[in-house]
C-alpha positions as CSV (number, residue, x, y, z in Angstrom):
1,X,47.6,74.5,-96.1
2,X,49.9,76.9,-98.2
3,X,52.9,75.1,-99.9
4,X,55.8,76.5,-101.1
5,X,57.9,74.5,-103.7
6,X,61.5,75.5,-102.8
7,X,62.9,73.7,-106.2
8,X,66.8,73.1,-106.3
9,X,66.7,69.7,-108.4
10,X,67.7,67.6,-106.4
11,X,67.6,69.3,-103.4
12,X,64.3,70.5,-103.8
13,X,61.7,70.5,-101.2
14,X,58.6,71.8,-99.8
15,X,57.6,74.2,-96.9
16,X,53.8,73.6,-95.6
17,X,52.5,77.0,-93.6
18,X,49.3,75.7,-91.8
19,X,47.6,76.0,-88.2
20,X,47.9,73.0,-86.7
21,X,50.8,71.7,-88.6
22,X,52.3,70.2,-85.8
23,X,50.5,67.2,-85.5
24,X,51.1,66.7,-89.0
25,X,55.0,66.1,-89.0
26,X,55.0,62.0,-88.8
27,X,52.5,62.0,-91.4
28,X,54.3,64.7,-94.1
29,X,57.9,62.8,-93.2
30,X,56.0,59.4,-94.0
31,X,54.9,60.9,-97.6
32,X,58.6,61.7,-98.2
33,X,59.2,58.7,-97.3
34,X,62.0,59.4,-94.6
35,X,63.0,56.5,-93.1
36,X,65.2,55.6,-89.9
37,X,64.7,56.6,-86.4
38,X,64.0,60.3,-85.9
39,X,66.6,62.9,-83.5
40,X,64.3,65.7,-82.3
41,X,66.8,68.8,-81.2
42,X,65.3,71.6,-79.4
43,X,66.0,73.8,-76.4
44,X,65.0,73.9,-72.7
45,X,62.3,76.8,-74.2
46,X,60.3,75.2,-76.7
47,X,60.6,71.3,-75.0
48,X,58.3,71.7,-72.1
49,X,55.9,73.0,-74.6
50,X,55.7,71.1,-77.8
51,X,58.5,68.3,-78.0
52,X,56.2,65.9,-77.0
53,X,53.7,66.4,-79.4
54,X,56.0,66.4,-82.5
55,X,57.2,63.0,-81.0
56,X,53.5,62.1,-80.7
57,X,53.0,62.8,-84.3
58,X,56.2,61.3,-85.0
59,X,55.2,58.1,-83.7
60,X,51.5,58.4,-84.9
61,X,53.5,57.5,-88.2
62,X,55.6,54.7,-86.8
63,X,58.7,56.5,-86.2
64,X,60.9,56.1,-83.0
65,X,62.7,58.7,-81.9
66,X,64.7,59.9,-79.2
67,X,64.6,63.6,-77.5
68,X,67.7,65.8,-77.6
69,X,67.3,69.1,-75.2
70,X,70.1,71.6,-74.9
71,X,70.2,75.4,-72.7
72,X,68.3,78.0,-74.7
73,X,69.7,81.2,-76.2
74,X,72.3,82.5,-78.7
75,X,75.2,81.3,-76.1
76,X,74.6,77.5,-76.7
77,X,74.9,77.7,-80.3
78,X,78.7,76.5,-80.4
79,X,81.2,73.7,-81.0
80,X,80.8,72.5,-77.7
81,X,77.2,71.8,-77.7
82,X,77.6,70.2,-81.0
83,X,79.9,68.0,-79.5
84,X,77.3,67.2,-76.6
85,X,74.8,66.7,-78.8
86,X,76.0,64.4,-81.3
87,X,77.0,62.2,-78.5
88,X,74.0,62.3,-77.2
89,X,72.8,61.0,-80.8
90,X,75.6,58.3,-81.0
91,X,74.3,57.0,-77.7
92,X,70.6,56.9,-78.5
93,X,71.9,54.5,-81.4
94,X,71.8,56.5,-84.3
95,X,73.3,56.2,-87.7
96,X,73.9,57.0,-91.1
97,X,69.8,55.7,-91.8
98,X,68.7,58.1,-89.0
99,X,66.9,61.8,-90.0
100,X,67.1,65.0,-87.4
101,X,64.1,67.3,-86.4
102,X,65.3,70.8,-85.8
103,X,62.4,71.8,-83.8
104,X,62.4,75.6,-82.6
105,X,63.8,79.1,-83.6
106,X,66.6,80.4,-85.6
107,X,69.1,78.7,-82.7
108,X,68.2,75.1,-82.8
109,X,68.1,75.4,-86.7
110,X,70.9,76.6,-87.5
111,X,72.7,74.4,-84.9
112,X,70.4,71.0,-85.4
113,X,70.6,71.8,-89.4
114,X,74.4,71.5,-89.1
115,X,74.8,68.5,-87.2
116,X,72.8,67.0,-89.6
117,X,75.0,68.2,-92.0
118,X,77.8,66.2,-90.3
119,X,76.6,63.7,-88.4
120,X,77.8,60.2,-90.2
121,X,78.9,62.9,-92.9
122,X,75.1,64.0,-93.5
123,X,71.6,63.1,-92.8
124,X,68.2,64.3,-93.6
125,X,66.5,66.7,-91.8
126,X,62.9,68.0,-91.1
127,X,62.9,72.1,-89.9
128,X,60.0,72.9,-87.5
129,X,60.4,76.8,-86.7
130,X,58.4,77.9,-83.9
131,X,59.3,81.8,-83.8
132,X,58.3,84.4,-86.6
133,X,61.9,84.7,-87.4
134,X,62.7,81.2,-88.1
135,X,59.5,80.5,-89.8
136,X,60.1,83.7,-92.6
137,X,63.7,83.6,-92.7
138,X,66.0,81.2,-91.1
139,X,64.7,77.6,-91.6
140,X,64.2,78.0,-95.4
141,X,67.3,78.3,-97.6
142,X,69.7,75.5,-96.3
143,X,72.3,78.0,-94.1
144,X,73.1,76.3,-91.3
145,X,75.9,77.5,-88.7
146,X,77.1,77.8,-85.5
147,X,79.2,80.6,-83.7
148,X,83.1,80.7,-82.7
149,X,84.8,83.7,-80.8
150,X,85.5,85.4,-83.6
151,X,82.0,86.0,-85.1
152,X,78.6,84.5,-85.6
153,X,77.9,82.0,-88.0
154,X,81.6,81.4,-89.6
155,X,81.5,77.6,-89.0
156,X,78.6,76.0,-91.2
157,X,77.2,74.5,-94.3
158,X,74.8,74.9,-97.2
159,X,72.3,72.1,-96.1
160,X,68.9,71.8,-97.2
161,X,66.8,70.6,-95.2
162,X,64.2,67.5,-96.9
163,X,60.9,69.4,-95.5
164,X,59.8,72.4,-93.7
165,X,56.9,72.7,-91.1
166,X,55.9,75.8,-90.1
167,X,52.9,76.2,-88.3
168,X,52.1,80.0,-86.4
169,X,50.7,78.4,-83.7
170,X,53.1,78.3,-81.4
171,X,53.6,82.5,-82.0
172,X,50.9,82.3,-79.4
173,X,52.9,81.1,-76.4
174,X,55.7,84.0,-77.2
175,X,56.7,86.7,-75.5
176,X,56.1,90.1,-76.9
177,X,59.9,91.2,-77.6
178,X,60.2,88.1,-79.2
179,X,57.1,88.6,-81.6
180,X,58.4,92.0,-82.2
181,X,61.9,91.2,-83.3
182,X,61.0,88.4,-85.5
183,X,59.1,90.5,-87.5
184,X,62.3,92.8,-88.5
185,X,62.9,90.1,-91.2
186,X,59.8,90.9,-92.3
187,X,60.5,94.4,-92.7
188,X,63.9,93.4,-94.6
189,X,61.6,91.2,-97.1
190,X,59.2,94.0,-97.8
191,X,62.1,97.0,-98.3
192,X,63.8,94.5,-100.8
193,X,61.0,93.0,-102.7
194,X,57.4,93.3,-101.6
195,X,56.7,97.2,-99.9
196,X,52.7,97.1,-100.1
197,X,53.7,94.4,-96.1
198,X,54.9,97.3,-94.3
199,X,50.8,98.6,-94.4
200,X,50.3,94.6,-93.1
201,X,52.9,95.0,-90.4
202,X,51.7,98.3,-88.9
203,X,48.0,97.1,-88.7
204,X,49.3,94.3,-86.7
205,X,51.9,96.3,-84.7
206,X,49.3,96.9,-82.0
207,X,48.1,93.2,-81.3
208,X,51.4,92.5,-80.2
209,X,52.4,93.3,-76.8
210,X,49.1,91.4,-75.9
211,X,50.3,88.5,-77.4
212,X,49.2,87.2,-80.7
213,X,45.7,85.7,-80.5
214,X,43.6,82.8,-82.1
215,X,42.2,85.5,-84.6
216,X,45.8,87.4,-85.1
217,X,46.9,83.7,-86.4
218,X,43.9,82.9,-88.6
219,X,45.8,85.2,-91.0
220,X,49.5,85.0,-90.2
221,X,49.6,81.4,-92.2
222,X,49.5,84.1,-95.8
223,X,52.1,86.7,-94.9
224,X,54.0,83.4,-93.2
225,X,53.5,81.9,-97.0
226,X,54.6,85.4,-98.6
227,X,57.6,86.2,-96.8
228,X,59.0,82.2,-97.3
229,X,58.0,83.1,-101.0
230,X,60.1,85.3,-101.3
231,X,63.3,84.0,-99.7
232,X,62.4,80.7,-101.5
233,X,62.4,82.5,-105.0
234,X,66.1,83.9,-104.0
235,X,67.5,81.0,-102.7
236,X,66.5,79.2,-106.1
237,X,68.1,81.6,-108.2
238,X,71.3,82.0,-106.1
239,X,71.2,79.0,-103.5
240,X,75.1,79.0,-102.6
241,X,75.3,83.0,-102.6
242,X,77.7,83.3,-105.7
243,X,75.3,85.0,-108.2
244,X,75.0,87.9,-106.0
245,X,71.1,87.8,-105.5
246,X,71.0,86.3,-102.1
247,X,73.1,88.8,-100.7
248,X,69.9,90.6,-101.0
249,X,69.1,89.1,-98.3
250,X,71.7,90.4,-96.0
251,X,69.9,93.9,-96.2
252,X,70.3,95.0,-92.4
253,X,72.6,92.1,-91.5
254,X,75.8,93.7,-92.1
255,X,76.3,96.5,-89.4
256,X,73.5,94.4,-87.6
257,X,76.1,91.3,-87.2
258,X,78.7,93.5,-85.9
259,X,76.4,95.1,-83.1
260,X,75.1,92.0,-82.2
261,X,78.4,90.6,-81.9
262,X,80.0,93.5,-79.9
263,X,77.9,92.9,-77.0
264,X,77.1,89.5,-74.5
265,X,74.8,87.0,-76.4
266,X,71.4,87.3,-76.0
267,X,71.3,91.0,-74.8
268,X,70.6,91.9,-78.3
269,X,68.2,89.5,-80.0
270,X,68.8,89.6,-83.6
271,X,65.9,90.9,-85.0
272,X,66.8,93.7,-82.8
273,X,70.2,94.4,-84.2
274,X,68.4,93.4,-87.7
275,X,66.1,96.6,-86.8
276,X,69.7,98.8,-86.3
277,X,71.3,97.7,-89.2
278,X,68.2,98.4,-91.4
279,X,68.2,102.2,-90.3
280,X,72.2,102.3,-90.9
281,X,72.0,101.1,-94.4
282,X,69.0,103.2,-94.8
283,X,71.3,105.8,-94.1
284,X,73.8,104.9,-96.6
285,X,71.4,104.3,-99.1
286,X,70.2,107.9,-99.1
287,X,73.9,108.8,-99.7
288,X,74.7,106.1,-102.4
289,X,71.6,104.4,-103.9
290,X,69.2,107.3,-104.1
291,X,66.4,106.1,-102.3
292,X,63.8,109.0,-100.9
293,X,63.6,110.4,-98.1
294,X,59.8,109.5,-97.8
295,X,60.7,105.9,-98.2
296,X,62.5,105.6,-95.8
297,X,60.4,107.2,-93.4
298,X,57.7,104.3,-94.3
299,X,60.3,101.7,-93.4
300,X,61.6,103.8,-90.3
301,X,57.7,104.1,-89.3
302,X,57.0,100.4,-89.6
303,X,60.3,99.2,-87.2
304,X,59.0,102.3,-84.8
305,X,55.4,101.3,-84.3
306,X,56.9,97.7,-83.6
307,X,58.8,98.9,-81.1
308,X,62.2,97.7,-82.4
309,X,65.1,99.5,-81.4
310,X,66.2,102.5,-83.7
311,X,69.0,104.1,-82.0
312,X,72.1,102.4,-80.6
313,X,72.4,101.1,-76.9
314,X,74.8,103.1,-74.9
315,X,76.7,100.1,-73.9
316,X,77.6,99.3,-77.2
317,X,80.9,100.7,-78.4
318,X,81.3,101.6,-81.7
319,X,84.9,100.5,-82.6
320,X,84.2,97.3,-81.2
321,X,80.9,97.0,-83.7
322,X,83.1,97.7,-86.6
323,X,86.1,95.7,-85.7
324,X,83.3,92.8,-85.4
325,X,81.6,93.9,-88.5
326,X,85.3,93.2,-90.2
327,X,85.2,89.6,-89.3
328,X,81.4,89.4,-91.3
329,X,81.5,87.0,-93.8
330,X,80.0,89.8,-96.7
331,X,83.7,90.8,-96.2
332,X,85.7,89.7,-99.0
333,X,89.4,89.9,-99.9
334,X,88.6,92.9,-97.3
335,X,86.1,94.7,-99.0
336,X,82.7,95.1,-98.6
337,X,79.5,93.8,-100.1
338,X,76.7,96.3,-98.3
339,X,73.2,95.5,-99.7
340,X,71.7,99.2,-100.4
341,X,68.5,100.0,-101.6
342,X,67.6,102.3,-105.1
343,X,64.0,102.5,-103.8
344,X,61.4,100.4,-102.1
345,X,61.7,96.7,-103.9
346,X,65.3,97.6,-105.8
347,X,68.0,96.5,-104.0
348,X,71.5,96.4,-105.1
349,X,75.1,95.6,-104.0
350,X,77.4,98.3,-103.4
351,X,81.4,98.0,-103.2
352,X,82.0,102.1,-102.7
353,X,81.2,102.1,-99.1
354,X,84.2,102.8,-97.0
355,X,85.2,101.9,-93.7
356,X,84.9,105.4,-92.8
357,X,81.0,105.8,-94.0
358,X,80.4,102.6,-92.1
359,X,81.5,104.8,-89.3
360,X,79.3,107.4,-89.7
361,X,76.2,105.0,-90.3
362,X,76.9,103.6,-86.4
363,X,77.6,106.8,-85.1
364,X,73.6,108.3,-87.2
365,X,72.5,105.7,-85.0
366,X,73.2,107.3,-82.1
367,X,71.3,110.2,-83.1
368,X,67.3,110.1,-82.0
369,X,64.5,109.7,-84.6
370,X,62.4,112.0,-83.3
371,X,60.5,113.2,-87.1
372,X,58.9,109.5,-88.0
């Protein structure tokens, strides 16, 4: 079982990548030495299919628990289903001594990670991402948010969680769009810090609208480990985002955010608008951080043969993707923070783009890609 030691003194923790992990929750909380009664939180997706055997293995340890199951999709991840949910909590009996399970994709961690972070003013938490996006990306690193009119993500917390399970089995029973968009975090990971993945990515591209497989997943437990590597190594040495380093992190997210945003939840997934935003700040990369043309090519190459979007929707209006782009967080004192890249592995943040070249990088995506 690959470990990963996340270390943030006394926030540290670990994240355990295995096959098969899933029966192993009860028994990695009992080595902590979590106590209380457990609050699984998932969605109406992943319940029917594994809630009950991560409250299985929950009470294989001796752990009670109660089930909390709310609507699936970007749309539910609000104020008002916070609200629901804690209830719910309150109701089952829990308390301060309680610990919550955040068992399912990006969504239900961000949301499940920051009721825990409020919830009798904080308690633990266990992350259990079942999609290739939450398992490289969003359940390591302690952001945890939910969404308000305005924007995504500007009501939330830095909240680590105690553990991290993350086991690929579960990629099995997702759909193919899904498979595909969680692995434009992957892209971001190897265009900022490890390039030789895109080669790893594009030999795997074809397995996917078939579905991953028992012999895709023997391996995906390594790159699974590699990619929570490397976030893990740039949450350590920036864990609040202050330094600068973990906007490294944002590479894609930026114009990707504002697309996202500027259309009905869940029409865009995010790995989706993750895949637009890379090719716009490719763009403005080539103008302001040097980086070659053949390198981006290799990046543009890798989101193509994974069948991620490249060039904009028509429905999505390009004033509207920059007035919601303005609400970003990266935004500060009104300026912005836009992670470019020097080459493959060398990013960097820039303060010289202008509202007009953000412009111009929405309306290159409108423009086909025809030579990759």
């Amino acid at each position: 079982m690959p470990t990963i030691n996340v270390s943030l003194g006394e926030r540290s923790y670990q994240v355990h990548v295995a096959n098969g992990a899933l029966d192993r929750v009860g028994y990695l909380a009992e080595k902590l030495r979590i106590t209380g009664k457990a609050a699984v939180i998932t969605d109406s997706n992943v319940s029917p299919l594994y809630a009950e055997q991560v409250v299985q293995s929950l009470a294989d340890a001796e752990y009670e628990s109660s089930l909390h199951v709310f609507e699936a999709g970007e749309q539910s991840k609000n104020l008002h289903t916070v609200e629901v949910l804690v209830n719910e909590m309150v109701a089952a009996g829990h308390d301060r001594s309680s610990f919550v399970v955040a068992l399912g994709g990006g969504v239900v961690g961000d949301m499940a990670g920051f009721i825990a972070s409020i919830y009798y003013r904080g308690i633990p938490f266990i992350q259990v991402p079942t999609t290739v996006m939450a398992q490289v990306d969003s359940s390591v690193g302690g952001k945890t948010a939910v969404d308000i009119e305005a924007g995504k993500n500007l009501i939330g917390a830095f909240y680590q969680p105690k553990l991290v399970v993350a086991d690929p089995t579960p990629l099995l029973t997702l759909p193919p769009r899904v498979l595909r968009e969680g692995m434009a975090e992957i892209v971001k990971h190897a265009a900022i810090a490890r390039p030789r993945m895109l080669q790893t990515l594009q030999r795997i591209a074809g397995e996917i609208d078939l579905g991953f497989t028992l012999t895709t997943i023997e391996h995906l437990p390594e790159l699974i480990a590699e990619n929570i590597e490397i976030k893990a190594r740039i949450v350590e040495a920036d864990e609040k985002e202050t330094q600068g380093v973990r906007a490294f992190l944002n590479l894609g997210h930026t114009l990707g955010h504002g697309i996202e945003a500027s259309v009905p939840y869940g029409e865009l997934l995010h790995g989706e608008v993750v895949s637009l935003g890379l090719r716009a700040a490719l763009y403005l990369s080539e103008q302001h951080g040097g980086i070659s043309t053949q390198e981006v090519q290799d990046i543009l190459r890798t989101l193509k043969v994974l069948e991620l979007p490249l060039e904009l929707p028509a429905n999505v209006q390009i004033e509207k993707a920059l007035d919601k782009t303005a609400t970003d967080k990266k935004f500060v004192n009104g300026a912005i923070r836009f992670v470019l890249l020097k080459a493959l592995g060398q990013p960097y943040i820039s303060k010289e783009v202008t509202q007009q070249e953000l412009q111009a990088a929405l309306q290159h995506l409108t423009t086909p890609t025809f030579s990759i």
